[in-house]
C-alpha positions as CSV (number, residue, x, y, z in Angstrom):
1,X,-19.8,-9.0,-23.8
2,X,-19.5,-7.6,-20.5
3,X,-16.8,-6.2,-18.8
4,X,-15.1,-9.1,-15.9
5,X,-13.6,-7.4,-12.8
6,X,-10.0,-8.2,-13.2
7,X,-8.7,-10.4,-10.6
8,X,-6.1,-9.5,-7.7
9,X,-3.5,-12.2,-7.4
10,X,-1.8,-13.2,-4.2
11,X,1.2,-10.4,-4.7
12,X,-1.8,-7.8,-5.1
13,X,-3.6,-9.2,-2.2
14,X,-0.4,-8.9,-0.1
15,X,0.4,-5.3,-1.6
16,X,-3.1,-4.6,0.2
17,X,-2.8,-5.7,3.3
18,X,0.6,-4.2,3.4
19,X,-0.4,-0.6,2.3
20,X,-2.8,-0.5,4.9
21,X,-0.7,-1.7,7.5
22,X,2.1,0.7,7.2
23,X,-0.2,3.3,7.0
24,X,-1.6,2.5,10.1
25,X,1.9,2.1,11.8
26,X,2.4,5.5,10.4
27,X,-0.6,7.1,12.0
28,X,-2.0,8.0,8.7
29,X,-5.9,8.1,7.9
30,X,-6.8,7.1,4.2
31,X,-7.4,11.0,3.5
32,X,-3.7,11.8,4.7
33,X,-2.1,9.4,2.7
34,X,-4.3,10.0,-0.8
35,X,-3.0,13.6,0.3
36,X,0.4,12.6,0.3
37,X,0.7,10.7,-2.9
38,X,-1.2,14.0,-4.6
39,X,1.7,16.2,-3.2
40,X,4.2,13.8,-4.8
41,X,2.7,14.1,-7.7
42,X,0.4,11.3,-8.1
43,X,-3.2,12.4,-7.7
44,X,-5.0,9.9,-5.8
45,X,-8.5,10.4,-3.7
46,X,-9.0,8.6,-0.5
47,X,-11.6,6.6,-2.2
48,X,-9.2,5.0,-4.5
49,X,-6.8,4.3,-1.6
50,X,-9.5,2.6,0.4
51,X,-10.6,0.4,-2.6
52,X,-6.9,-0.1,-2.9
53,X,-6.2,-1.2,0.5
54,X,-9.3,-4.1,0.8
55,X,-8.6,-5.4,-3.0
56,X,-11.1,-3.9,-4.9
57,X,-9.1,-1.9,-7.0
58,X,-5.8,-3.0,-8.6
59,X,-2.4,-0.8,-7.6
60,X,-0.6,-0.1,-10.8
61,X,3.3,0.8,-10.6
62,X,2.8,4.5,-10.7
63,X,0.4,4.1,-7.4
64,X,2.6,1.6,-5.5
65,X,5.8,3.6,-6.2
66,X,3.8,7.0,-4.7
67,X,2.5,4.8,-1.8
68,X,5.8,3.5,-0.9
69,X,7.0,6.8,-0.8
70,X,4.3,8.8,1.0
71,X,4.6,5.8,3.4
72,X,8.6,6.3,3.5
73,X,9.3,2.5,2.7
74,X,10.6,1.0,-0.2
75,X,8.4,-0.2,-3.0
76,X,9.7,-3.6,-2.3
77,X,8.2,-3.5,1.0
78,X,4.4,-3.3,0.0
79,X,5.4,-6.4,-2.5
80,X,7.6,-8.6,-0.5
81,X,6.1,-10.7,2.3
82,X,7.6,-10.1,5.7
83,X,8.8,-13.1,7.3
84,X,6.4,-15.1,8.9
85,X,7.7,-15.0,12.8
86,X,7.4,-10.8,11.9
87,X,4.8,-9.4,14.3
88,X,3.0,-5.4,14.3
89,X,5.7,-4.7,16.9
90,X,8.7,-5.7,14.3
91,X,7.4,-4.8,11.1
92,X,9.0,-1.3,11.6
93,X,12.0,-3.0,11.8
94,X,12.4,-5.1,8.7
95,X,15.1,-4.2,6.5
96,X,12.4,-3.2,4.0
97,X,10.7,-0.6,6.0
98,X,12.6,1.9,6.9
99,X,11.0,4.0,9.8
């Protein structure tokens, strides 16, 4: 029996989005922050943090909690939807991600 590509729920799907978005309000490329995670401690190539980021590849724990803090943000915040009135301009400003 083959192998089924396991499917990423609407938390993952959110936990996508929101990597890639505070790593673009950070002024990271995809190589910087693979980098980063590697430095804490958490190897991680660029390719696994761009299949990552569009929902190709499922974050476990150990990645989100190196993501959250090579991104300087609480785990919580790549999990946690931001409140809908929140724009690009404010999302440096919500209580779960810290600047």
């Amino acid at each position: 029996m083959p192998n089924r590509p396991v499917e990423i729920g609407p938390v993952g799907l959110h936990a996508a989005r929101a990597i890639e978005h505070l790593r673009l309000l950070r002024g990271l490329t995809q190589h910087q922050l693979a980098a980063r995670c590697t430095a804490l401690g958490r190897p991680m190539a660029n390719t696994a943090l761009s299949r990552t980021e569009r929902a190709r590849r499922r974050c476990d724990i150990g990645d989100l909690v190196a993501l959250a803090a090579a991104l300087g943000a609480p785990p919580a915040a790549l999990l946690l939807p931001w409140p809908a009135h929140a724009c690009a301009s404010h999302a440096t400003s919500h209580p779960l991600t810290p600047t």
